[in-house]
C-alpha positions as CSV (number, residue, x, y, z in Angstrom):
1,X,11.9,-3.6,-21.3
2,X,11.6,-3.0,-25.3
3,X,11.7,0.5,-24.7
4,X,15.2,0.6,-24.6
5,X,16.5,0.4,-28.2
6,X,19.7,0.2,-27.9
7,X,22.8,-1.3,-25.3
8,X,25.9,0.4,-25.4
9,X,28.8,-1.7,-23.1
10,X,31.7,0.2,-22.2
11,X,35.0,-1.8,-20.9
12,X,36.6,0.7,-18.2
13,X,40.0,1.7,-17.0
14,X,41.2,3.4,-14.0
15,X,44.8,3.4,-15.3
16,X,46.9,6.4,-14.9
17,X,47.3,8.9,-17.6
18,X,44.9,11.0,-20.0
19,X,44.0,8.1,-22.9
20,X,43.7,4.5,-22.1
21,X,44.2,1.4,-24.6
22,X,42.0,-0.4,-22.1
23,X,38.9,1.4,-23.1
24,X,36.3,-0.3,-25.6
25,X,32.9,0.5,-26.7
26,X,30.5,-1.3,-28.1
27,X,26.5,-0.6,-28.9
28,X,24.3,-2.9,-30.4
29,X,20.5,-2.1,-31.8
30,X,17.9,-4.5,-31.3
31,X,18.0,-7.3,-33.9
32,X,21.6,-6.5,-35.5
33,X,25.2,-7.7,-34.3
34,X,27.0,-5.1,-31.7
35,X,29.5,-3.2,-33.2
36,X,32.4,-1.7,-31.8
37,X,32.2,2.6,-31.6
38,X,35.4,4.1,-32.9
39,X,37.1,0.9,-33.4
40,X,41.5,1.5,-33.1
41,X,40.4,4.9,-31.2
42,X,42.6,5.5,-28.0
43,X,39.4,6.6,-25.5
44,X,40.2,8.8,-22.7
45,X,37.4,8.4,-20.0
46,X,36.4,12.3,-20.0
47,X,35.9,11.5,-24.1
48,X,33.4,8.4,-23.2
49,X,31.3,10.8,-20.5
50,X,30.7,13.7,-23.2
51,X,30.2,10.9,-26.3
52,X,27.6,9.5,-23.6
53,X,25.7,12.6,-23.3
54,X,25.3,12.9,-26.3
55,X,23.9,9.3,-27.5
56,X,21.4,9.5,-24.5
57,X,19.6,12.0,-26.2
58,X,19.5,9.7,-29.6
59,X,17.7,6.8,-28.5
60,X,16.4,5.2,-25.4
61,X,20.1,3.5,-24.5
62,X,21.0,1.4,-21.5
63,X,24.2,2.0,-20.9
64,X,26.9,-0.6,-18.7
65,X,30.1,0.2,-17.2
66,X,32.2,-2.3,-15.6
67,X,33.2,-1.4,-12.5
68,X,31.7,-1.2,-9.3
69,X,29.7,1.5,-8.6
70,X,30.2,1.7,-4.6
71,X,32.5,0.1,-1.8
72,X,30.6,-2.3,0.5
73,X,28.8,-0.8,3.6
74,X,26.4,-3.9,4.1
75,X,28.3,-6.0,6.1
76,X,30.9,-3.1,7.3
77,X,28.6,-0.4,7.9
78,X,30.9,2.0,6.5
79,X,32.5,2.3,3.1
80,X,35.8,3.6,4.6
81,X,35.5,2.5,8.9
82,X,36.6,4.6,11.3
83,X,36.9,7.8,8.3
84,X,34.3,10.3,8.5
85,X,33.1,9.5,5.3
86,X,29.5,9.8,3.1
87,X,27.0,6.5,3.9
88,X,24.8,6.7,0.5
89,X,26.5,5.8,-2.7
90,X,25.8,9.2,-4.5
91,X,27.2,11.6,-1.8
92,X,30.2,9.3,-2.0
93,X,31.0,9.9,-5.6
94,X,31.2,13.5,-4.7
95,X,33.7,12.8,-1.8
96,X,35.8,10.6,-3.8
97,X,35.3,13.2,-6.7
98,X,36.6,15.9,-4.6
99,X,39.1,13.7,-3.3
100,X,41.0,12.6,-6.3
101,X,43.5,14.9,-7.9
102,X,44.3,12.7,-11.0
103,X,43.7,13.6,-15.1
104,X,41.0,12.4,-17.3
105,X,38.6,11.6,-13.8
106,X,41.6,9.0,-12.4
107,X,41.5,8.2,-8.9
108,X,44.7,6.9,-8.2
109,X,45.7,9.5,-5.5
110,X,42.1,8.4,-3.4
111,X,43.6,5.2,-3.3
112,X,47.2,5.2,-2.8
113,X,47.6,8.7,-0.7
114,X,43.9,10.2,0.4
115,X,43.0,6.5,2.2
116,X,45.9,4.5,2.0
117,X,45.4,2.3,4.8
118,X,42.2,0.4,3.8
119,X,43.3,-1.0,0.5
120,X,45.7,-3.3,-0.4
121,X,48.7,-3.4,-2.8
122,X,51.1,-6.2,-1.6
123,X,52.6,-8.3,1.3
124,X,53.8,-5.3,3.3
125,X,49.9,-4.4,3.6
126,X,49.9,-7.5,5.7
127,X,47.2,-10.1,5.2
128,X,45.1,-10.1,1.9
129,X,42.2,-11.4,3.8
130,X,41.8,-8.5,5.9
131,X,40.9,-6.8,2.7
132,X,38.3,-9.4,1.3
133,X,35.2,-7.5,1.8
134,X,32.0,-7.7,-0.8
135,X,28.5,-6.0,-1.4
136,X,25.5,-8.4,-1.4
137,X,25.3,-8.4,-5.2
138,X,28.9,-9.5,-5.5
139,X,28.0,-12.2,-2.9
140,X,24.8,-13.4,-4.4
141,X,27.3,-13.4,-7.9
142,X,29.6,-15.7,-6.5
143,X,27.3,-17.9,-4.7
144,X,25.3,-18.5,-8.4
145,X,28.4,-19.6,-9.9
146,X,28.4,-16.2,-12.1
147,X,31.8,-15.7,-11.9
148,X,34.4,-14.7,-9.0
149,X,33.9,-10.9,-7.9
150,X,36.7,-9.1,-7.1
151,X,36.6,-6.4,-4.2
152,X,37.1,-2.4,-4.6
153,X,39.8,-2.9,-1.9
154,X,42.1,-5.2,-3.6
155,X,44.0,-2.9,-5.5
156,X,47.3,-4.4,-7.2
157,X,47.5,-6.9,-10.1
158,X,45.9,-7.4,-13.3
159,X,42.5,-8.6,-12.1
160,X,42.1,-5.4,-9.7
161,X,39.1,-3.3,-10.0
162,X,39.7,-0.8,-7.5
163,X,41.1,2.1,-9.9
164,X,38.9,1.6,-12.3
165,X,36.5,1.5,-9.6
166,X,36.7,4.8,-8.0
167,X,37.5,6.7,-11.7
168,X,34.1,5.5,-12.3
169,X,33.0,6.7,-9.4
170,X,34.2,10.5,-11.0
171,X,32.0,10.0,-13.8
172,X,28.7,8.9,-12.1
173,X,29.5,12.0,-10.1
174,X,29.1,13.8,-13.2
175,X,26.2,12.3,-14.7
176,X,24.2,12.8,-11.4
177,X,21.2,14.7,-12.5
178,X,21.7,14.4,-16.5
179,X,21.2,10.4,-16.9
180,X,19.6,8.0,-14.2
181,X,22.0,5.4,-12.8
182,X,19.7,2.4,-11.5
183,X,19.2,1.3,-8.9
184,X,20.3,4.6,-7.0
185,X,18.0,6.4,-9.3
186,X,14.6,4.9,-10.1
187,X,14.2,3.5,-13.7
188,X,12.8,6.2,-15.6
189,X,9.8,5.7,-17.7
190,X,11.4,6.5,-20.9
191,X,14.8,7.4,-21.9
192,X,18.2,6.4,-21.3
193,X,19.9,5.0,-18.0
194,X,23.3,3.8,-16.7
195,X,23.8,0.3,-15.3
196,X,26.6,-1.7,-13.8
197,X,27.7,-4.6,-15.7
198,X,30.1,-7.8,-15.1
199,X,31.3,-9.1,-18.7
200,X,31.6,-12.4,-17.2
201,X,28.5,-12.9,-16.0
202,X,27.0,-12.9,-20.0
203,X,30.3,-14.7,-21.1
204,X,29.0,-18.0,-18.7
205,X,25.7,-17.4,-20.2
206,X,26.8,-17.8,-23.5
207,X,28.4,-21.1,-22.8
208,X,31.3,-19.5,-22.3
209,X,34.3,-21.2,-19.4
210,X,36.6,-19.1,-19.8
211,X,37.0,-15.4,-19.5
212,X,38.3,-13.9,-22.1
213,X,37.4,-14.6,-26.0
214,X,40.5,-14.0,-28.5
215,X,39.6,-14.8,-31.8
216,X,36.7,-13.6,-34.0
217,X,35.1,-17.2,-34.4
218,X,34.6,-17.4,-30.5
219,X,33.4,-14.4,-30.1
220,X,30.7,-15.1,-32.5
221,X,29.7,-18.2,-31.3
222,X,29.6,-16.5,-28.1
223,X,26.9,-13.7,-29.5
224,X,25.2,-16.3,-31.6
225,X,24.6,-18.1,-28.2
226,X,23.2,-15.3,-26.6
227,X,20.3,-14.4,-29.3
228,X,22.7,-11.8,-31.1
229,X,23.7,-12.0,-35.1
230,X,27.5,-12.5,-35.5
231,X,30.1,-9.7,-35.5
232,X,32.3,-10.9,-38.2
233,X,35.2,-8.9,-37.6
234,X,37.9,-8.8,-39.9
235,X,40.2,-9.2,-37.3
236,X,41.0,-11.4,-33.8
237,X,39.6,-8.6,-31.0
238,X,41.2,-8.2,-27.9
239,X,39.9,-8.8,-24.7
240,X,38.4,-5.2,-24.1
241,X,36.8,-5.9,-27.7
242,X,35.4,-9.1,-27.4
243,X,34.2,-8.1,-23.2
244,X,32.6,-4.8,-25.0
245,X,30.8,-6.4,-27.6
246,X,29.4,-10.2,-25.9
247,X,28.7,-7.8,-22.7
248,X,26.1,-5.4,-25.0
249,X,24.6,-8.6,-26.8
250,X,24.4,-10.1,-23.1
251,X,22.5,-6.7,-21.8
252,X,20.1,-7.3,-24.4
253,X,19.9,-11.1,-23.9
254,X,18.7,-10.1,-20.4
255,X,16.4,-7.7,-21.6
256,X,14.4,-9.4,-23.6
257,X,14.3,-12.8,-21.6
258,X,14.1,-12.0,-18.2
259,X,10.8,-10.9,-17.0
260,X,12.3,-8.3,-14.2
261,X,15.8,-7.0,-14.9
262,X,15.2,-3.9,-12.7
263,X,13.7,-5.6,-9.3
264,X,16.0,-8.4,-7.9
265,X,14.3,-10.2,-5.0
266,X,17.8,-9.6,-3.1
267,X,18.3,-5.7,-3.4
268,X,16.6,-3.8,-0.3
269,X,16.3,0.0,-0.4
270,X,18.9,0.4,1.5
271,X,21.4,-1.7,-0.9
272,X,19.6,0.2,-3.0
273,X,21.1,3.9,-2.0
274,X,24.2,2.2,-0.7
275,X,25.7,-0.5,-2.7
276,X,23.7,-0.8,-5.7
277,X,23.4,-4.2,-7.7
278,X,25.0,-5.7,-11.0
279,X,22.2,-5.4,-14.3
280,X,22.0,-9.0,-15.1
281,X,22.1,-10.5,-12.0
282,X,18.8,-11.4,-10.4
């Protein structure tokens, strides 16, 4: 896994509009500190797909998103039951892709008009519970003590990940055929791929308990903990910062210690085409 030069972490958004604060990048090279890209720039997610392209081309980079790149279907056997609706994870994309009517790749409109009824944004949905559904990988993640998963059908409050989700559904749509997203694409040879990432998976690895890192010293104790040099920012980051940056030095922690990233004894083919599975977790 020393092919790949370079990590590039990317903290996501789903929010509504056409550039989002929420949006951080950060890419670090093997043996120097991750750095944020365009530090104080306001990304919009169509700007991060194009900037993407481009970098691919640079270097053998692993990129990581993080959001979920599919619903469940394991333990459903559907994405979206009783719709008549794609069961691999790629055709999905396209669906929710042609779905979603929102600027800058949102997906806002998939959620709260195209499917309403199967996710859930308060007390008048009914009970939460009936919502609480996971993909193995989010399971396994939970059971390891890697953090608490949240589910693509939980979409209200500040820990939701269902918008941010499905926009990032838009965007592996678009990068179907011009970058490899693993594990619904094999891991090419050489060359760049896409993974999905879960910042606080490499923040526990780093010692971390908490989940978010606020100043500059934590943050670099954080990377120093997880093989990296120090940042040494001239400034406290915030939390898409600090989850950008510790989330590239943690791709490349797992890289370069774990014998096989790319083949978890848990993920099946069919998880595989379906579900997919979180780079780190194995």
């Amino acid at each position: 896994m020393r092919r790949f030069a370079r990590t590039v972490a990317i903290d996501w958004s789903g929010a509504k509009g056409a550039r989002h604060k929420g949006i951080a990048v950060a890419r670090m090279e093997r043996g120097r500190a991750p750095a944020l890209v365009r530090p104080g720039h306001i990304w919009s997610r169509a700007e991060v797909l194009d900037w993407m392209r481009g970098e691919a081309s640079r270097a053998p980079t692993l990129f990581g998103f993080d959001f979920s790149f599919a619903p469940p279907l394991i333990e459903r056997g559907s994405y979206l039951p009783g719709e008549n609706v794609p069961q691999t994870a790629k055709a999905f994309w396209s669906y929710v892709d042609r779905l979603s009517d929102d600027e800058d790749l949102g997906a806002a409109s998939f959620l709260e008009h195209k499917h309403r009824r199967h996710f859930y944004f308060g007390k008048a949905d009914g009970e939460k519970a009936r919502f609480m559904w996971f993909r193995t990988v989010e399971k396994q993640l939970n059971a390891m003590g890697g953090g608490k998963a949240a589910t693509v059908y939980d979409a209200i409050g500040a820990a939701q990940v269902a918008k941010a989700s499905f926009a990032g559904m838009r965007l592996l749509h678009r990068l179907d055929g011009q970058l490899p997203v693993w594990p619904f694409d094999p891991l090419p040879q050489d060359g760049s791929a896409v993974v999905e990432i879960y910042g606080r998976l490499y923040l526990r690895r780093a010692g971390g308990r908490g989940t978010k890192l606020r100043t500059a010293d934590g943050l670099d104790t954080a990377l120093v903990a997880l093989g990296s040099p120090a940042a040494r920012l001239d400034h406290d980051p915030s939390d898409h910062e600090s989850d950008a940056l510790v989330t590239a030095a943690g791709m490349m922690h797992v890289l370069a210690t774990e014998p096989a990233p790319f083949t978890p004894a848990a993920m099946t083919p069919k998880i595989a085409r379906t579900e997919g599975w979180t780079f780190g977790v194995v």
